[in-house]
N, C-alpha and C positions, 0 to 999 in steps of 0.2 A: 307399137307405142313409141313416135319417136320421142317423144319427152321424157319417155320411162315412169308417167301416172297414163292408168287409166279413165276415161273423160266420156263420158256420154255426152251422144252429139247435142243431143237437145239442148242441154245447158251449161257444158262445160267444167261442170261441178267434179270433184273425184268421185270415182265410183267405186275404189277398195285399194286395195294397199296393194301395191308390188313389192313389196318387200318380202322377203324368201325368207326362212324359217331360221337358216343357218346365220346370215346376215344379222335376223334379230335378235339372235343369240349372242351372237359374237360384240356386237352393240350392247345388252346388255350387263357383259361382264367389261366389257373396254373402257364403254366409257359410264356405266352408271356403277361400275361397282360390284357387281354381283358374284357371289360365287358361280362359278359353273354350274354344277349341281342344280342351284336352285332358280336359273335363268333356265335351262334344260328344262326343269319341273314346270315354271310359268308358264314356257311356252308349248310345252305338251301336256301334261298331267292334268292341271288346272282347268284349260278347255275341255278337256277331254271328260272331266267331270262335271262339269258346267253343262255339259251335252248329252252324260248322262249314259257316255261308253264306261264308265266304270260297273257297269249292272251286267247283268246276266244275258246272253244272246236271247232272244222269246223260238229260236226256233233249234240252236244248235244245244243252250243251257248253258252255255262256256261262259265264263266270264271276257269282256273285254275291255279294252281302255290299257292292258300292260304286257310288257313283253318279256313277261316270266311262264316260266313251267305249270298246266293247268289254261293258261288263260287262250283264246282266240287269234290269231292275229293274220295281219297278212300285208309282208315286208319286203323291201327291195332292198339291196346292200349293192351299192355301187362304188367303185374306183374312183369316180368321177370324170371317167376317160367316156362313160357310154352316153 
């Protein structure tokens, strides 16, 4: 992507956001204001309930959508060196 948007060739239109997760976060609290906390929540909790990972696994029973004690998950923690 050397423009840094995605473009289907067909018609040049954008096709999704490149915009990274951290980025939109970081943006959120910079420059619109947000607490951290609740810029964090928008951009995970929110979809994540909207999609409807806040329910029960149908195969494992676990809850998912949160990264507390009890629930599903499956997460990478990087340095940001990898």
């Amino acid at each position: 992507m050397p423009t840094g948007h995605a473009r289907p060739v067909s018609n040049g239109a954008t096709a999704g956001s490149t915009l990274l997760l951290e980025h939109a976060v970081r943006r959120a609290v910079n420059e619109l204001g947000m607490a951290p906390a609740d810029a964090v929540e928008a951009a995970t909790l929110t979809p994540a309930r909207a999609s409807g990972f806040d329910r029960c696994n149908p195969v494992t029973g676990a809850p998912l959508g949160l990264i507390v004690p009890g629930y599903a998950a499956d997460m990478l923690i990087s340095d940001g060196e990898a």
